[in-house]
N, C-alpha and C positions, 0 to 999 in steps of 0.2 A: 400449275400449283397456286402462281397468284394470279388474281383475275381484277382489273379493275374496266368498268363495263359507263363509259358515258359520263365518269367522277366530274363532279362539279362543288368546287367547296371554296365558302367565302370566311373570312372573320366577322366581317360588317361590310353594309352596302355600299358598290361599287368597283371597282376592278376584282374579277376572281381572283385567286390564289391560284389553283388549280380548273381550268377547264376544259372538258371534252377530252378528259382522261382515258384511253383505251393502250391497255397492257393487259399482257399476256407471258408471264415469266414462269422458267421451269426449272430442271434443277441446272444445278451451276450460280458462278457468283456474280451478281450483278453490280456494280460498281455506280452508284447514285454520284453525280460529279454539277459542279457548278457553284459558282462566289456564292459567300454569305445572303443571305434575304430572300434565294430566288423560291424558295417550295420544296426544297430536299425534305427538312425536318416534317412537313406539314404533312410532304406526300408516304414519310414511314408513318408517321400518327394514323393514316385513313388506312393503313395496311394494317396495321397495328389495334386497330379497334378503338383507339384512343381517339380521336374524333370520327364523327359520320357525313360522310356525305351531305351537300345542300341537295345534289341531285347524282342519279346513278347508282350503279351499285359494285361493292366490294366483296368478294368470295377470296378463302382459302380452300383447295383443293375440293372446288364445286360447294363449298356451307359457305352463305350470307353472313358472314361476321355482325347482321344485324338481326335476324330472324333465329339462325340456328348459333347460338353464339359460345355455350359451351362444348361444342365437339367442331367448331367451325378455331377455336383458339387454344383447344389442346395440343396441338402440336406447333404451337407459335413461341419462338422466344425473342423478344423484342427487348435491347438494351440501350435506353434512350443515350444522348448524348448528359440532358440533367434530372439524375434518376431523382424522382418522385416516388418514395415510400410512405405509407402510412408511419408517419414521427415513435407515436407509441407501442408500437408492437418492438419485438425482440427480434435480431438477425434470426435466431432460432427458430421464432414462428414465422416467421415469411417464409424460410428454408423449407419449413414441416409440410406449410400449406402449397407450395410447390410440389414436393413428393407427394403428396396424396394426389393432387390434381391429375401428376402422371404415371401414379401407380407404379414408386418408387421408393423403395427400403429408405429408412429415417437415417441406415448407415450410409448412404448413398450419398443424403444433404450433407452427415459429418462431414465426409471425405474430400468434396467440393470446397467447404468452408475453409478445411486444411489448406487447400489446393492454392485458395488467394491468398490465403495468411490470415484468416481470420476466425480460425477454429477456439482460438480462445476466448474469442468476444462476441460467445452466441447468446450472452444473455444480455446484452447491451441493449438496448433500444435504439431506435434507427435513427432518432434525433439525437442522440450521444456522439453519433458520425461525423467525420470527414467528409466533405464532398469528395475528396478520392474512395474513400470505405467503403461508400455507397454504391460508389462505380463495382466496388467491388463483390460487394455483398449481390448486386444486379447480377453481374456476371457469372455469382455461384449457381446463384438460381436457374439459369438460361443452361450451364452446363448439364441439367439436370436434366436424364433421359437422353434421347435423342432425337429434338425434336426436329421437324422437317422442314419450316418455314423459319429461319433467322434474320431478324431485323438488327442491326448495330450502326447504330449514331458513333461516329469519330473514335470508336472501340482503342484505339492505343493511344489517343490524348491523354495527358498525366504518366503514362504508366510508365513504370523503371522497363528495365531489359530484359532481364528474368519475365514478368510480368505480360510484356507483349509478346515474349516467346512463346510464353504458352498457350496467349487468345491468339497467335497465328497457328497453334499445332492444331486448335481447337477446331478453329475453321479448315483447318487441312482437312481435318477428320469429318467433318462433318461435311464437305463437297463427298468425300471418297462415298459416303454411304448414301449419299444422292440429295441432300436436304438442296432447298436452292435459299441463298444466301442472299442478303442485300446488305451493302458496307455504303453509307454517307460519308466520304471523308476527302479532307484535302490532302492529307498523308497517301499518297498512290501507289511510292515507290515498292511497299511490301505486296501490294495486290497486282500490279502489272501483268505478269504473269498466270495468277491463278483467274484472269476473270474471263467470263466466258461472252460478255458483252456488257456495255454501258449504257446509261441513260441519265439526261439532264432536263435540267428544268428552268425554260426563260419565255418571259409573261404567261407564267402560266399554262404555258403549252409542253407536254411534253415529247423529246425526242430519242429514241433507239436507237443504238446501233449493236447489232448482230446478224454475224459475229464482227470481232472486232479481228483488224486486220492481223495475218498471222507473223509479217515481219516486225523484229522488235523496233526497232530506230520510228517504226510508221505508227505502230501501236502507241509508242509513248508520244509524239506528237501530238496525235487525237486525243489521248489521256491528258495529257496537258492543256492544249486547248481549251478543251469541256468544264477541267477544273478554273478556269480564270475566267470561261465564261465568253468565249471568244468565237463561238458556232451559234 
């Protein structure tokens, strides 16, 4: 489902970010893990469409996220860790333009909106927001449809109880119906269980493991490890 083929990506010259990228991930959750700075963020962005490759290339479910780009990120919902909205548009039209994109009832965006608490504030503008809102307002959008490639940056940072309850039901739901899932977070302890294998990122290079062992005690070891950056 994700396919990254050779990814080579710099900010500016000298040490890559990412190189000699080769993954191949399907459905199930994949658990992004490793200390702040190493290329997590960088490596959902090249997935995400959000940056391109220096070299190599990036496919969702066989489409070039470069070449074929709107039926290659219709089925993507990517919820950054610091959402980035266009300022002047209204919660309501981001919502809108989402349902049409995936051929989705306008009552659909309502009910999403409801779903974060933010059903009264659709004619707000997105620079009237919270940095939490926003998270929120992301995450209505991403509920939308069912889509089959999820990308989530640090998805329960900030959020109350109620709040993470339901982006973990969300992502319950969305392994059961086969999407494959990718979580960047230092928060492990709610994914332990549901991941189907992990991977991290140090100098640049990245490492797999699948699957992930099936005893719990070993399991969290390795999860821990990967997150502090210690393999």
């Amino acid at each position: 489902m994700i396919r990254l083929a050779q990814v080579h990506f710099w900010y500016r010259e000298g040490e890559p970010v990412l190189r000699g990228v080769d993954l191949d991930l399907q459905a199930g959750l994949t658990l992004l893990l490793g200390p702040n700075g190493c290329g997590k963020s960088t490596l959902l962005k090249l997935v995400a469409g959000v940056e391109k490759p220096d070299q190599g290339t990036a496919k969702l479910e066989g489409r070039d996220l470069w070449i074929d780009e709107v039926e290659a990120r219709r089925s993507l919902a990517y919820v950054p860790e610091q959402p980035d909205l266009t300022p002047y548009a209204t919660i309501g039209d981001v919502i809108r333009l989402v349902c049409r994109l995936r051929g989705e009832s306008l009552e659909r965006g309502a009910s999403v909106l409801d779903r974060v608490g933010l059903g009264r504030m659709a004619q707000r503008s997105i620079r009237e927001l919270s940095t939490g809102q926003r998270r929120r307002a992301v995450l209505a959008a991403a509920w939308i449809a069912h889509p089959h490639i999820i990308l989530l940056d640090e998805p329960l940072e900030s959020m109350d109880r109620a709040m993470r309850e339901e982006i973990l039901a969300w992502i319950d739901g969305a392994l059961a119906y086969g999407a494959s899932v990718v979580i960047a977070t230092h928060d492990i302890e709610p994914f332990i269980q549901k991941a189907a294998r992990a991977l991290t990122v140090s100098n640049g290079v990245c490492r797999l493991y699948d699957p992930l062992p099936s005893g719990e005690s070993e399991r969290v070891v390795l999860l821990e490890s990967m997150s502090r950056g210690r393999l």
